[in-house]
C-alpha positions as CSV (number, residue, x, y, z in Angstrom):
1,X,-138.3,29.4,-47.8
2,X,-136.4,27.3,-50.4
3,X,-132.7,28.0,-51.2
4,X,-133.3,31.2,-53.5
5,X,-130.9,31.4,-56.8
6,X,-129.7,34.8,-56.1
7,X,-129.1,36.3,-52.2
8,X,-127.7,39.8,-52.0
9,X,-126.8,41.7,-48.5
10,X,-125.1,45.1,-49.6
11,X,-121.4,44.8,-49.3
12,X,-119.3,46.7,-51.7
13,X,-115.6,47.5,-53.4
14,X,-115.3,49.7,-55.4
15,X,-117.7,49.2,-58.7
16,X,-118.9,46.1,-57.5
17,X,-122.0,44.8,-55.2
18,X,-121.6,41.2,-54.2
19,X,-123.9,38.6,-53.8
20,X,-124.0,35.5,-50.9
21,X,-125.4,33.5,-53.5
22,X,-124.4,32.1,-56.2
23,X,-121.0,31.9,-54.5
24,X,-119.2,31.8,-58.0
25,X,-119.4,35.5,-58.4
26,X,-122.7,35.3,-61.4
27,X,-124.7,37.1,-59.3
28,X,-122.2,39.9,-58.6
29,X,-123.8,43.6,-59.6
30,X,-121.7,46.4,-61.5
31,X,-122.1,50.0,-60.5
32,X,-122.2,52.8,-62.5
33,X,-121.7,56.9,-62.2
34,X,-120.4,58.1,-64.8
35,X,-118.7,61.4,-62.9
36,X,-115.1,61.0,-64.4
37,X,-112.1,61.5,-62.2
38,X,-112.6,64.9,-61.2
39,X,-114.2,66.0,-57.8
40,X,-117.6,65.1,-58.0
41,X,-119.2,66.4,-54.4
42,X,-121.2,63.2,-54.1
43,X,-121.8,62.5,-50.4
44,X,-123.2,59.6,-48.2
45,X,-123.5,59.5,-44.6
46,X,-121.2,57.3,-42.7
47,X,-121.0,54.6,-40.1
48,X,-120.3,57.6,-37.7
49,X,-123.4,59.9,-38.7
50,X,-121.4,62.1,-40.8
51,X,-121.8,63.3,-44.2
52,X,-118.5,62.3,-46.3
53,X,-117.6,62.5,-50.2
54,X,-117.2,59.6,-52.0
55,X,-114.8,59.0,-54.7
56,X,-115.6,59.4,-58.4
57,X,-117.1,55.7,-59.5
58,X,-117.1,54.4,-55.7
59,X,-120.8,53.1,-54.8
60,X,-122.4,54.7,-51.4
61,X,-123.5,52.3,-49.0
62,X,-125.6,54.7,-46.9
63,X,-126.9,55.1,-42.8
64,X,-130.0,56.2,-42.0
65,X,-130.6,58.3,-39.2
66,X,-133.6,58.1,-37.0
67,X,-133.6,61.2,-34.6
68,X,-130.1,62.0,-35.3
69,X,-128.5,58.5,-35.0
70,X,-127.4,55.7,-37.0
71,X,-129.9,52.9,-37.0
72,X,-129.6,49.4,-38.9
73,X,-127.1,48.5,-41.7
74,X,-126.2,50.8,-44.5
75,X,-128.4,50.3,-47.8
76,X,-127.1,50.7,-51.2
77,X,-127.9,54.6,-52.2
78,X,-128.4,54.8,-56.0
79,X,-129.8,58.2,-57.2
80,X,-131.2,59.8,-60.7
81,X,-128.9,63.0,-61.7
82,X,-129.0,65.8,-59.9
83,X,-127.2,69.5,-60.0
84,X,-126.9,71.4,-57.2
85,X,-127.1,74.8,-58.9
86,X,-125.7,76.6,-56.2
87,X,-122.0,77.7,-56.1
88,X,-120.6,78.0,-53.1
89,X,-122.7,75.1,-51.1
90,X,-120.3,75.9,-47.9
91,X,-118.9,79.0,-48.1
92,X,-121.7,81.9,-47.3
93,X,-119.2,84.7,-47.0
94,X,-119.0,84.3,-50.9
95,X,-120.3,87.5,-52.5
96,X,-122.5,84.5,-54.6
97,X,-124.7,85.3,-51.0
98,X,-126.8,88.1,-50.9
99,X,-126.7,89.4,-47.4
100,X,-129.2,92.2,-46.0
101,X,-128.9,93.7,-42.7
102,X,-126.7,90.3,-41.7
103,X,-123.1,89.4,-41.5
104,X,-121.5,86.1,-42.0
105,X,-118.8,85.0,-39.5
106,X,-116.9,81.6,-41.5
107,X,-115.8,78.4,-39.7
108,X,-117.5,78.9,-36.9
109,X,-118.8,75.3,-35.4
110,X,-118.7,72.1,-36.4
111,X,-120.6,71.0,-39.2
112,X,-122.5,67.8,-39.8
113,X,-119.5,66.8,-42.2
114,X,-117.3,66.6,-38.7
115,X,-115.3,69.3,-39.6
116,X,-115.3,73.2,-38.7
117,X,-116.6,74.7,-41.6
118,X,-120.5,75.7,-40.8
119,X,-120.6,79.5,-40.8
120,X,-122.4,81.8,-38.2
121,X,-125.4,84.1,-39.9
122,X,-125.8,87.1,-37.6
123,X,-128.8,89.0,-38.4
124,X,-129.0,92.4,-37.0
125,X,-132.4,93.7,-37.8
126,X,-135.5,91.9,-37.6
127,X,-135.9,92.4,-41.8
128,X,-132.4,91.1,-42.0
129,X,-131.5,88.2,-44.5
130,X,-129.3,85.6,-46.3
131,X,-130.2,84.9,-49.7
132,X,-129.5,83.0,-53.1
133,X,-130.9,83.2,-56.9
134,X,-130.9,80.8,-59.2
135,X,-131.9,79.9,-62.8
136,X,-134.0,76.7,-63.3
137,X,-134.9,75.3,-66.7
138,X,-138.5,76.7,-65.9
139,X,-141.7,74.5,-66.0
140,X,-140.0,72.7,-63.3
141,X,-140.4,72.0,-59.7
142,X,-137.1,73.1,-57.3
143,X,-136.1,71.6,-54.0
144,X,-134.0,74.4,-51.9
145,X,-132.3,72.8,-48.7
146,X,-129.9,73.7,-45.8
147,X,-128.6,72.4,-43.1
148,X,-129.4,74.6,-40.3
149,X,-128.1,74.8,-36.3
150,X,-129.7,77.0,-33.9
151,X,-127.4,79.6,-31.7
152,X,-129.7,82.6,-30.6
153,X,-132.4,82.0,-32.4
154,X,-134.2,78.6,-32.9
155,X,-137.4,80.0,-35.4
156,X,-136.6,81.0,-39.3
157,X,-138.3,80.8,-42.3
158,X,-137.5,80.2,-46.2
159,X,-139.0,82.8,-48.0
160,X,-139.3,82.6,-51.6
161,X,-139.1,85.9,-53.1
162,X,-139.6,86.3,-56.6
163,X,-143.0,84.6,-57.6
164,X,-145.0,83.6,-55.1
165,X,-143.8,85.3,-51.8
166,X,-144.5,81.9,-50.1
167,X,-143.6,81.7,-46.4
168,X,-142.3,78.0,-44.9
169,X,-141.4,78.3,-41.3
170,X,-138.8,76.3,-39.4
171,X,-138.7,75.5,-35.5
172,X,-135.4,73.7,-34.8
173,X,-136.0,74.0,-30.7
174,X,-138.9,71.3,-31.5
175,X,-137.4,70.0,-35.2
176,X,-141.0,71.3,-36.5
177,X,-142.1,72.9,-39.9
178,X,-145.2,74.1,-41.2
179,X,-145.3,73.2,-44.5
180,X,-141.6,71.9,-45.3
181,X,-139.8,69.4,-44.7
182,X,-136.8,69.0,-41.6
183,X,-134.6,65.9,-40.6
184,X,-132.7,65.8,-37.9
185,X,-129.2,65.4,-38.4
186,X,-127.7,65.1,-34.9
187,X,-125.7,67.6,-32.8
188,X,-128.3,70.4,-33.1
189,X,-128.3,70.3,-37.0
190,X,-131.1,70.1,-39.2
191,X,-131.6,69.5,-42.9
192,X,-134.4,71.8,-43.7
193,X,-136.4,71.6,-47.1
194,X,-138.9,72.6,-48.9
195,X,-140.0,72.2,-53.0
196,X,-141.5,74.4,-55.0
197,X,-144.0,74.2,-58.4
198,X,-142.5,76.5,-61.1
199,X,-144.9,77.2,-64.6
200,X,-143.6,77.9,-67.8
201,X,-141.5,81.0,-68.1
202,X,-140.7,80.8,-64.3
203,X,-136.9,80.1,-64.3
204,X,-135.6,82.8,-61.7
205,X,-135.4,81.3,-58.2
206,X,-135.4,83.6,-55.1
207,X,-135.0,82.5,-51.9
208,X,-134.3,84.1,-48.6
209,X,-133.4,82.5,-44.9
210,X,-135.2,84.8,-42.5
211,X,-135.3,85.3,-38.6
212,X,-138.1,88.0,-38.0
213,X,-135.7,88.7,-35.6
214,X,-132.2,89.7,-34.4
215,X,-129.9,86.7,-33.5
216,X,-127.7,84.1,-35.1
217,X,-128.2,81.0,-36.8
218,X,-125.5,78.3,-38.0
219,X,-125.9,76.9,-41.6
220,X,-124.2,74.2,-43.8
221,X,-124.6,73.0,-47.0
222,X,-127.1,75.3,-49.1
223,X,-128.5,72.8,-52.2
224,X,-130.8,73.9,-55.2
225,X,-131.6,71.3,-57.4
226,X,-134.6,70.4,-60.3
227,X,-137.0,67.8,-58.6
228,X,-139.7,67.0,-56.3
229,X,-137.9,65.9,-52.9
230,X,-133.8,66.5,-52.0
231,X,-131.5,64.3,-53.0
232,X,-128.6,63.8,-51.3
233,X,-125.9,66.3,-50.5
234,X,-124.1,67.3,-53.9
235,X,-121.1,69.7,-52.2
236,X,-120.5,72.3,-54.6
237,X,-117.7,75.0,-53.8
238,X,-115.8,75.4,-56.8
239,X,-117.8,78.6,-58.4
240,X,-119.9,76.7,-60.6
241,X,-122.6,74.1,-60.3
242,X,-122.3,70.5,-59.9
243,X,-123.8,67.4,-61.1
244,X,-123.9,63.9,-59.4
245,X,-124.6,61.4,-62.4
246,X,-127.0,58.9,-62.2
247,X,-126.6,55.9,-60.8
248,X,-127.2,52.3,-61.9
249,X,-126.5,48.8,-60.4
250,X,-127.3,46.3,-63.1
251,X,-125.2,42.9,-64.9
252,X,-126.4,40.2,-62.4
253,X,-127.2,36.5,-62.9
254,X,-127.4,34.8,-66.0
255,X,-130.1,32.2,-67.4
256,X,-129.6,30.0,-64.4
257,X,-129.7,32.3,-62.0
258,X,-133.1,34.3,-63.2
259,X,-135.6,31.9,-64.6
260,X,-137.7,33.2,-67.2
261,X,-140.9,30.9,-66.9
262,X,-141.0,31.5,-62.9
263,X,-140.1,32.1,-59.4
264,X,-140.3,34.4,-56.7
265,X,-139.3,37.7,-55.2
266,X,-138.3,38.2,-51.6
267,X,-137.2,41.6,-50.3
268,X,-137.2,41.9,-46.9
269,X,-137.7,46.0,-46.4
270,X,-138.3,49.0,-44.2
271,X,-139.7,52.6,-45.0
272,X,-137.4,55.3,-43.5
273,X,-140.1,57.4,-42.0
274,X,-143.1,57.0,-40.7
275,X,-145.1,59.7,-43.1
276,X,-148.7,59.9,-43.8
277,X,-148.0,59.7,-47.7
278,X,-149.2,56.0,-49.6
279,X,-145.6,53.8,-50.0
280,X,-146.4,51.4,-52.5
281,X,-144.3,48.7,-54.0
282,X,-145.4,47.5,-57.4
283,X,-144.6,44.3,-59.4
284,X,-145.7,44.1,-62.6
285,X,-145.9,44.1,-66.2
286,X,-147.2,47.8,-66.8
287,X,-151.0,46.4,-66.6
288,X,-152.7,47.2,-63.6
289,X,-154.7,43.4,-63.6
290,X,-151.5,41.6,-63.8
């Protein structure tokens, strides 16, 4: 392959992304989230497997975990906005939690943050719950996600329980789901997910964490947020919701580095999961011949 114009391996500071090539700093990217200098609850996982806040403006350079382990070098995470609409993300115990025939024990194992914060859900009937509700813009679809451990029990389900009744089941002994979605975040913990399709008028989400049985379960992290797949985690403990801005990556090269008339594109890529959905990658000029 000829010498390309631009070469860019993900190593960042701050608001910048640099490039190898050119070596005069042209082809350097600017980052953008516009989250202001408050707390934002962005997160990223770390070299170590471990979900950590960024600061406000700071870029995420991302691991990805296969089976619950770092593999390969970080990528550059940029997201659309997202609001996690719940308001105490780590914190169950809050009375923002609904809790039927269970009990909440706080700080009770270590969480996939590193830290002891994951609280203990004790259910003590088989009807027993945990549950949140929400208000979506309606017309919408909503991804609900947790990060759940198993203790006693290894099988729950999310139950959504104000329009549809639907039923997704979870089996963290074998990291299964019926019709969800679970990744495996190491040390026992899951991330378990699951989207749902809201018609006009439909703004009122209900949804429970259920057993079937009596037991405990460890969970982290609740997130509900407007969109068809998780994002990820926005930690939101403050008593509101919170918003992680979008993010952009843009302000590279100049004439000489991106000529108009021609050249070529090399990516060298991976997808992160082996899925039976199409991955497509697409370049063009918004006409399907060309």
């Amino acid at each position: 392959m000829a010498k390309p114009n631009l070469a860019l391996i993900p190593a960042t500071i701050g608001d910048k992304v640099y490039s190898i090539l050119p070596s005069d700093g042209v082809g350097d990217f600017d980052f953008d989230r516009a989250d202001g200098s408050s707390p934002t609850g962005v997160t990223r996982i770390n070299a170590q497997g471990l979900i950590e806040q960024v600061a406000s403006g700071v870029n995420r350079l991302n691991y990805s975990l296969l089976d619950g382990e770092v593999v390969g070098c970080p990528h550059l995470l940029l997201e659309p906005a997202r609001t996690n609409l719940v308001q105490y993300s780590e914190d169950f115990s809050n009375a923002a939690w609904t809790k039927s025939n269970s009990s909440i024990t706080s700080n009770s194992v270590i969480s996939p943050d590193g830290t002891l914060n994951a609280d203990k859900l004790v259910v003590s009937t088989s009807s027993g719950y945990i549950s949140g509700t929400f208000i979506s813009s309606g017309n919408t679809d909503v991804t609900v996600s947790f990060f759940v451990k198993s203790d006693t029990l290894s099988n729950f389900n999310f139950t959504e329980a104000f329009y549809f009744g639907t039923i997704t089941n979870f089996d963290l002994s074998n990291g299964t789901t019926d019709n969800g979605k679970i990744e495996n975040y190491g040390n026992g913990w899951y991330r378990c997910s699951k989207t749902y399709t809201y018609a006009s008028g439909q703004q009122i989400v209900a949804i429970q964490i259920k057993t079937g049985a009596t037991g405990s379960l460890y969970i982290f992290g609740g997130q509900y947020e407007e969109g068809s797949y998780p994002t990820s985690y926005i930690k939101s403990n403050s008593g509101g919701a919170t918003t992680r801005a979008a993010e952009t990556c843009d302000g590279s090269g100049n004439a000489a580095t991106f000529n108009d008339s021609e050249g070529v594109l090399m990516a060298e890529i991976s997808a992160l999961a082996d899925i039976s959905s199409l991955r497509t990658i697409t370049i063009g000029d918004n006409f399907n011949t060309n």
